[in-house]
N, C-alpha and C positions, 0 to 999 in steps of 0.2 A: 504494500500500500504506500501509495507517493506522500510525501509531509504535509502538501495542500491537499489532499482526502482528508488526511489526518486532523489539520485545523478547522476543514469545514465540521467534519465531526465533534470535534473536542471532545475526544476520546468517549462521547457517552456512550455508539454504541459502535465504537472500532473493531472489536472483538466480534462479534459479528458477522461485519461486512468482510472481517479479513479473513474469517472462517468460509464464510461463502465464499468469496475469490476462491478461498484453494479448492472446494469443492466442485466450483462449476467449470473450473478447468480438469477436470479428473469428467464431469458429466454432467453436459450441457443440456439432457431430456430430461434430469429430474425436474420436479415439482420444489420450489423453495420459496417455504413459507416464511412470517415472519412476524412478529406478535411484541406485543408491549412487557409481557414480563410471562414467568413461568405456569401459572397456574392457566394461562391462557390455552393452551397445549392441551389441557385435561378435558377442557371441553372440547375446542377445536379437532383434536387428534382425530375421534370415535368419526366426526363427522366427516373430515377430507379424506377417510382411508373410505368411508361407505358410497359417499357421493361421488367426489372426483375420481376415486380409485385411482389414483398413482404408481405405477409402477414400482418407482422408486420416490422417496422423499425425505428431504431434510426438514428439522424447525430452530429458529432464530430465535431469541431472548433479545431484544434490543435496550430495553432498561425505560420504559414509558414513551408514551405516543411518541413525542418529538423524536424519539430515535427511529421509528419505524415510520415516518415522515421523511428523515434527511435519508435513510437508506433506500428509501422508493425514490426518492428526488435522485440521488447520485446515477440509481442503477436506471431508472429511466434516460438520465442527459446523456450516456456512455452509448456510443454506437456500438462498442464491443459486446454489452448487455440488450443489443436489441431482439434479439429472439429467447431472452430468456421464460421459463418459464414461474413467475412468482407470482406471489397471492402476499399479499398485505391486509393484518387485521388490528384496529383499531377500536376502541372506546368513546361512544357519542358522548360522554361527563357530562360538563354544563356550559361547554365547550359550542361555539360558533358548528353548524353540522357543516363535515365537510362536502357535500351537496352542494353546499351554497358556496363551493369554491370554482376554481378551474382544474384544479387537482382529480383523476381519474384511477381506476384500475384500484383502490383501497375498498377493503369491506369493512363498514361503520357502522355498530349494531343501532337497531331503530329505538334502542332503551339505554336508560344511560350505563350498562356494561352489561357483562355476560353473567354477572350477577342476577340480574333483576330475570334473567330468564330462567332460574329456577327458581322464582317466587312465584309465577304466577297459579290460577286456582287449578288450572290442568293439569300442570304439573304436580302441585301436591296430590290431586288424585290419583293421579298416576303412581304414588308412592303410596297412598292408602289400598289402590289395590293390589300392587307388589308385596310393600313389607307389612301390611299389618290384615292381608289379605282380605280385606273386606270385598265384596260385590256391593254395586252400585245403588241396587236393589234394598240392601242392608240396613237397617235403623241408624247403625252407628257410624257406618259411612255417609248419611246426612247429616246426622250432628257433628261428628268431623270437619265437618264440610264447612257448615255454616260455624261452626267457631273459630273457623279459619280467618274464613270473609269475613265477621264480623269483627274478629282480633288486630286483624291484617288492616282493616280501617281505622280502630283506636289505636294502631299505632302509628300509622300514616298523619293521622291529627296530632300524637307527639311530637313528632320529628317536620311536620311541616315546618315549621317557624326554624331551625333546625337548618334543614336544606334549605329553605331560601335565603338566608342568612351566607351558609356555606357558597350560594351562587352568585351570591353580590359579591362576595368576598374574591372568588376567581374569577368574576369580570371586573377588576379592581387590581387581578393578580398580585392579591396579597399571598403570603406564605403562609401557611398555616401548619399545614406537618401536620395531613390529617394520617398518613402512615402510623398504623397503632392505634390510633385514637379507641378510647375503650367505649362505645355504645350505651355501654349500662351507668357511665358513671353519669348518663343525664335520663336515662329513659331506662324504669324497671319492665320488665316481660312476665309474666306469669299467666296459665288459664283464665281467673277468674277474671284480668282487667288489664290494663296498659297504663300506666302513672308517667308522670315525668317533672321532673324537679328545675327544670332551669330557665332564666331569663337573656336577655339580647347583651346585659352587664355582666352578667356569668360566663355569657361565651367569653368576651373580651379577657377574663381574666384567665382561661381555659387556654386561650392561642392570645398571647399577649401583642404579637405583627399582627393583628386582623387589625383594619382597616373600618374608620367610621362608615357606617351605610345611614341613610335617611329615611323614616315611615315612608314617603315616596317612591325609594328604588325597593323597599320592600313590598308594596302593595304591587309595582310594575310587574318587577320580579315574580311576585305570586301566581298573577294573571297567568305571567308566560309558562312556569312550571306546570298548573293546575288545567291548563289545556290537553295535556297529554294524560292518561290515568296515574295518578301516582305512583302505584306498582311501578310504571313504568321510565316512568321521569326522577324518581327520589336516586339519590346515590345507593349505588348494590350491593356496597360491605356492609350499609346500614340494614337493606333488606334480607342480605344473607345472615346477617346476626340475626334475624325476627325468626326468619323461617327454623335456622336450628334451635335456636333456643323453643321453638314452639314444638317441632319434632323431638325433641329428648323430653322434654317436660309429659308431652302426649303417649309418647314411647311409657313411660313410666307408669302410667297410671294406665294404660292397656293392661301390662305384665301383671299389674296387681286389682286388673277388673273392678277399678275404681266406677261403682255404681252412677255419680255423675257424671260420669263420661262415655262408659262401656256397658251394655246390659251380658254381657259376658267375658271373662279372661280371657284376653289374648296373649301369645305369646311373638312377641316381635323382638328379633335374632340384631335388628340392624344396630351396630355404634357408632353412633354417629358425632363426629369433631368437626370445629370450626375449621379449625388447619387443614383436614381429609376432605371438607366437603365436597368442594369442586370435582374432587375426581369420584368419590363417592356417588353422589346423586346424580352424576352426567347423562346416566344415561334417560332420566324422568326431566333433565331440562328440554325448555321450546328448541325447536331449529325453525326459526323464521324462515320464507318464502325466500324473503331475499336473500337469505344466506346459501340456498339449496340453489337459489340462480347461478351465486356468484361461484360455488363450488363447481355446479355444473358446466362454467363456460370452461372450465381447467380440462374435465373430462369429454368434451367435445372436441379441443383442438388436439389432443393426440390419437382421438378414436377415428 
């Protein structure tokens, strides 16, 4: 890799690209993907080996969007790179949608990450009739159901004020260093209800760089978020934190045929962790229309 690659990079995601070079000089058919960080792979994988069926394929860690942006920008401007075949995947956040760019050939999921695609109410069905084998039919697969939906919205009224805050704050591009950020230290989870403990002066002391926002760009802000379903729009470590903690709490009191919940014991094998999840429930996440397009244009051009 030349020193001006290098700079254009600043080293975020050098390793990378420099792993690709050597790759697609060894083989120029495979498929090379390229992703914002690891856990993206767990979902992604199941689905480009089914859909696009590649032959052969490699996957990239680039270290967040901007890295899998300047690595689509370099290897697109290279005529040497012009018959490659790559797949570029991306995070819509709270981020300008790249649709609305000149920018082409990236797949930008239609929710704000690959998170919120295993919140939704299908998907956890799809996990009530796997792991806790209920039919659809079932008494306890509709109260399931609806304690979901109805949980799944007290906690969306939590964490509203919450994400809109977080959204002004990155179109502001303040720093916040929400990496880690622990969920429950403002919003508790439980069956019976969804609580939350904080204010707009709480945050501030919480990410001390955040950035004054005005009732104005809060109410804006609102409007824009709540056009979309929240499921959909809200940040997806926030919503993957709801869905587990709702599945282990639910898990628990199946095993022990907890009468409020269950008219009979079930026993449900699944263990399920925050850190595991992505690759765990992969296979009960959505695959959006547009993602089955954007895989399938891979598997057209070499068939």
């Amino acid at each position: 890799m030349s020193v001006a690659t290098l700079r254009e990079f600043r080293n975020r995601p050098a390793v990378a690209f420099t792993e690709f070079s050597r790759q697609y000089k060894q083989d120029e058919s495979a498929l090379y993907c390229f992703f914002e960080g690891e856990d993206d792979k767990k979902y992604y994988g199941i689905r480009i080996r089914n859909i696009a069926r590649p032959i052969k394929y490699s996957y990239f860690s680039c270290d967040g969007k901007k890295g899998v942006l300047d690595i689509h920008r370099i290897i697109t401007n290279r005529k040497s790179y012009s018959q490659v075949r790559a797949a570029y995947f991306i995070d819509r956040d709270f981020d300008v949608s790249i649709k609305n760019t000149e920018i082409t050939g990236i797949y930008e999921t239609p929710c704000y990450s690959i998170e919120n695609l295993y919140t939704a109410i299908n998907s956890f069905c799809e996990i009530l009739r796997t792991e806790f084998k209920l039919a659809e039919l079932d008494i306890d697969f509709n109260n399931c159901k609806n304690l979901y939906i109805n949980l799944q919205k007290e906690f969306h009224d939590a964490v509203e004020l919450l994400n809109i805050w977080i959204a002004c704050q990155r179109e502001k591009r303040a720093d916040l260093k929400l990496s880690g950020f622990d969920i429950s230290k403002l919003v508790q989870i439980d069956l019976d209800n969804i609580t939350s403990n904080y204010t707009i002066n709480e945050l501030h002391t919480q990410f001390p760089k955040a950035i004054t926002v005005t009732q104005e760009e809060i109410d804006l802000k609102q409007s824009d978020l709540c056009l979309q379903e929240r499921q959909k729009s809200f940040r997806g470590k926030f919503e993957i934190v709801f869905l587990c903690k709702f599945i282990q709490k639910l898990i628990e009191e199946a095993n022990k045929g907890n009468p409020k919940y269950f008219t009979k014991k079930i026993k449900v094998t699944l263990n399920l962790r925050e850190t595991t999840l992505i690759s765990d429930l992969s296979q009960y996440a959505d695959t959006p229309d547009c993602l089955v397009d954007y895989l399938e244009s891979f598997r057209t051009s070499v068939n």
